[in-house]
C-alpha positions, 0 to 999 in steps of 0.5 A: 487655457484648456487642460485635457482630463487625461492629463490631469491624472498622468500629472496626479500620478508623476508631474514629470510623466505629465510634462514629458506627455504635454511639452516633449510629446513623448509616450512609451508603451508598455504591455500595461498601457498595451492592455489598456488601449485593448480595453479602451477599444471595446468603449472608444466608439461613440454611440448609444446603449439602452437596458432596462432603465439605464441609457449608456453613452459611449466616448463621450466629449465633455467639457467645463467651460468654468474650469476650462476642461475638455475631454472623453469619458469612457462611458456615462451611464443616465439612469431613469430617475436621473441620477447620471454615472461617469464610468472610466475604465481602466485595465490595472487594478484600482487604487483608492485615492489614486490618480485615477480617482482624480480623472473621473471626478474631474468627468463627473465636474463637466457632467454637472455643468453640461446638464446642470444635474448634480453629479455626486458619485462616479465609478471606475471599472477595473479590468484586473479586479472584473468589478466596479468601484464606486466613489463620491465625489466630494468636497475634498476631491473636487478640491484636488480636481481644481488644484492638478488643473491649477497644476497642469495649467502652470506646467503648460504656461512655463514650460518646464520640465519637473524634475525627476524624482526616482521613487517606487511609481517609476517601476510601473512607469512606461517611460522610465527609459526616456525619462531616466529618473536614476540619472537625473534625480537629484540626489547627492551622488548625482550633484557632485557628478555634476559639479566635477563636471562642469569644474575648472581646475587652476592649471599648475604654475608654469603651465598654460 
C-alpha cells in the first residue's frame, strides 16, 4: 500500500487531521493553508533550473518502491559535486523536529533510492522566516520516517478515525470546525454526557 509524503506530515502533526484527510476526504482552508497554496504556485510547475553549478528541478515525482512512498518534492537542487538537496518550502515559520522535518526527510529517503546517491541532509524553505533551515537526515529521523509510514499504513487498512485529542495544535488546525475536537475529546465531562445519553431509567412502578 502506497502512502503519499504529504500525509505523513498531516499524520506526524494530529493522526486525526491525517485520517479526516485520507478516509473522510475532508479539507478546510484557512488563510494559513491560503498562503501556502500561493507559496507552493511559484515551485508547483515542473521544469528545470540551472545556475552557476547548481541544477534545480521543480514538482518533482519521487518514490520508494522499498518503503512504498510516492509523491512531489517542491524542489531538488543537484549541486555539481554530486551532492543532491530536497528542498520543501513552507509558508509558516519552521519548527525544529516538527512534522515538516518528517515530510522532507521522507523526499531525501526516495531521492536516495531513485539515484542510488546518498541523500544526507535536506532543507526547508520557510516563507515567514525568508530563510532556509538545513537538517540532517539521520539515523533517528529516518527511523521516525519509517514508523508514521507504518502509522499511516495501518490508519489506511482499518479505517478508523483516530480520535480527537483537544490540545494547543488544534488553534492552528484549519479543520478544527469539522473535526470538533472540544466535543468529541474524551474528556470526563463528555463520557458522562454520553452515558446519560444513551441510559435507560426503570420506569416507576405502575407505570408503562
Amino acid at each position: 500500500m502506497q502512502v503519499s509524503l504529504s500525509s505523513l506530515e498531516h499524520y506526524a502533526y494530529c493522526p486525526r487531521q491525517c485520517g479526516l484527510i485520507l478516509l473522510e476526504d475532508a479539507f478546510t482552508d484557512d488563510a494559513a493553508t491560503v498562503r501556502g497554496t500561493l507559496l507552493h504556485q511559484r515551485v508547483d510547475t515542473p521544469g528545470a533550473q540551472r545556475r552557476a553549478t547548481v541544477r534545480t528541478l521543480h514538482a518533482l515525482p519521487v518514490w520508494h518502491d522499498g518503503h512504498g512512498l510516492t509523491g512531489v518534492c517542491d524542489t531538488v537542487e543537484i549541486h555539481a559535486d554530486g551532492r543532491i538537496l530536497p528542498v520543501e518550502h513552507k509558508s509558516g515559520r519552521y519548527v525544529p523536529g516538527g512534522p515538516a522535518d518528517v515530510q522532507v526527510a521522507a523526499q531525501a529517503m526516495c531521492l536516495e533510492g531513485m539515484f542510488d546517491h546518498p541523500v544526507p541532509e535536506a532543507a526547508i524553505y520557510s516563507a515567514a522566516d525568508r530563510r532556509r533551515h538545513l537538517l540532517a537526515v539521520d539515523a533517528a529521523l529516518r527511523t521516525r520516517v519509517l514508523e508514521v509510514t507504518a502509522a499511516v499504513r495501518t490508519l489506511l487498512a482499518g479505517q478508523t478515525l483516530p480520535a480527537a485529542l483537544a490540545d494547543s495544535r488544534c488553534r492552528r488546525c484549519s479543520m478544527v470546525t469539522g473535526c470538533m475536537p472540544d466535543v468529541l475529546a474524551a474528556t470526563d465531562r463528555f463520557q458522562r454526557a454520553l452515558t446519560d445519553l444513551y441510559r435507560i431509567d426503570n420506569a416507576p412502578d405502575g407505570d408503562e
